[in-house]
C-alpha positions in Angstrom: -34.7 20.7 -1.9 -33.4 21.9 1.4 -30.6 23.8 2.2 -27.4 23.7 4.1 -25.7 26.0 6.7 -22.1 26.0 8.1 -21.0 27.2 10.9 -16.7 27.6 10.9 -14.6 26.9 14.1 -12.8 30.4 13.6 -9.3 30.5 14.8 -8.0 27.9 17.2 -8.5 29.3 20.3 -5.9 28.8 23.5 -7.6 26.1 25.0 -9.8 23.9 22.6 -10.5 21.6 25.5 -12.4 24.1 28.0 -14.7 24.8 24.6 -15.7 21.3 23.8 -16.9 21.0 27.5 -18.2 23.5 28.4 -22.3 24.7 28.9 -22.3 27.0 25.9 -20.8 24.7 23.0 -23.7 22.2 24.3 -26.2 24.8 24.2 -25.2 26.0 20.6 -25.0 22.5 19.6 -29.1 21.8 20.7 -29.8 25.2 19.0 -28.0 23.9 16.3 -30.3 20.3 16.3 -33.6 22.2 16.8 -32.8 24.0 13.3 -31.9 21.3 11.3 -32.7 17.4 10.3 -28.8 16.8 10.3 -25.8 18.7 12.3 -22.3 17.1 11.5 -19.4 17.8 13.4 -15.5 17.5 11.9 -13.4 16.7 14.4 -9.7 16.0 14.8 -8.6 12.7 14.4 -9.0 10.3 17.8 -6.2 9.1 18.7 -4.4 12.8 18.3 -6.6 14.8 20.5 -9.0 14.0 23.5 -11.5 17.0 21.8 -13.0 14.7 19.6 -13.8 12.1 22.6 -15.4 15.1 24.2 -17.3 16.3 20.9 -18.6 12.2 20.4 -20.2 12.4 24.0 -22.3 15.2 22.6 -23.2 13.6 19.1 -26.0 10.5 18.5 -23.6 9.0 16.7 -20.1 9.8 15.2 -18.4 8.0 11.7 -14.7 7.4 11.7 -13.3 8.8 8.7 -9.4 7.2 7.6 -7.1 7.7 5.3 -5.5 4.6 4.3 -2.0 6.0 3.4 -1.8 8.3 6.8 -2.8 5.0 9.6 -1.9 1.9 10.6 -3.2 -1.0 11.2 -2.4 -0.3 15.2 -3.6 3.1 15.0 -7.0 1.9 13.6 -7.4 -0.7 16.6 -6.7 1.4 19.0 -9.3 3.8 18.0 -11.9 0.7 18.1 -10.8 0.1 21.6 -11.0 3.8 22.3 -14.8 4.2 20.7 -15.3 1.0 22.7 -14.8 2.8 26.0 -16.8 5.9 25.3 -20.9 5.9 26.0 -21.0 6.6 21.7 -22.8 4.9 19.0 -20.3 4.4 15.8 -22.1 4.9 12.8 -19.9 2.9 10.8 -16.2 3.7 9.5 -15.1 5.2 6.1 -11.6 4.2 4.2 -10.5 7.0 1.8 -7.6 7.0 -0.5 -7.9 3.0 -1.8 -6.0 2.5 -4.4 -7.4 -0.2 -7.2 -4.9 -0.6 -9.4 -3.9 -4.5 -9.6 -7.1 -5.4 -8.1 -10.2 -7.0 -9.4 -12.0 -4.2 -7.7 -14.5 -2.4 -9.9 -17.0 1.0 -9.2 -19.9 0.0 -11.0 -23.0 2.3 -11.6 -26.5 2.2 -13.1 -27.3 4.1 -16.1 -30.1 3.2 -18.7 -31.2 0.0 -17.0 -27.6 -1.4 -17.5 -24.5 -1.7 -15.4 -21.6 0.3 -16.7 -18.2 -0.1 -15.5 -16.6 3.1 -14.3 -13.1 2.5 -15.1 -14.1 2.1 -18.6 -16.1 5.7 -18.6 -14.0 7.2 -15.8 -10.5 6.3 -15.5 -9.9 8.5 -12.7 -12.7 6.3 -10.5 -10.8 3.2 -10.8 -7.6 4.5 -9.3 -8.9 5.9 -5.7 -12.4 4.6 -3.9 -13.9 5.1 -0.5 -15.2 1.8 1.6 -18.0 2.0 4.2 -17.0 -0.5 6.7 -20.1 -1.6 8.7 -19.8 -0.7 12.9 -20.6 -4.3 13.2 -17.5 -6.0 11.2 -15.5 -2.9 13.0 
């Protein structure tokens, strides 16, 4: 099993921009990618800040992460047309805070060579789910 190291942002620092583009962030991040298989970089969201168009620049590829209670429908196209613009491969996009309830929607899992259903063993799986959205159907 391998490990896993973290490396905090510290406190915000008076100009976030002049970090994200400047020589030494690149060089940490390529120390960074020489120690590891995987280096994963939070970000703010897209449309809020231009940091994390700098910080995508930088990555081999970048996942959109959304909270479906906290964006629109508007706000989500405009950060396709954004990612669209930027020399960045997009991984896919992830939809968090799905509510179930009313739906036909069910988490299913296999255990013992048989399909359980989730909401029957887990109530609390049933009410919130995540959805990986394919770049492609983006």
């Amino acid at each position: 099993m391998g490990s896993v190291a973290v490396l905090t942002a510290g406190p915000v620092p008076p100009n976030p921009g002049e970090i994200v583009a400047s020589r030494r962030l690149s060089e940490i991040l390529g120390e960074l990618e020489a120690r590891g298989d995987l280096v994963l970089i939070d970000a703010p969201p897209f449309l809020v800040v231009g940091d994390s168009a700098a910080l995508a620049k930088s990555a081999h590829g970048i996942i959109v992460v959304a909270r479906l209670d906290a964006i629109t429908k508007a706000m989500m196209k405009d950060t396709v047309e954004l990612l669209q613009t930027l020399p960045v491969r997009c991984l896919g996009m992830v939809v968090t805070n799905v509510s179930t309830e009313g739906s036909s929607y069910r988490y299913r899992y296999y255990r013992d060579q048989k399909v359980a259903d989730a909401s029957e063993e887990a109530p609390a799986a049933s009410t919130e789910a995540a959805a990986a959205i394919p770049a492609a159907q983006a």
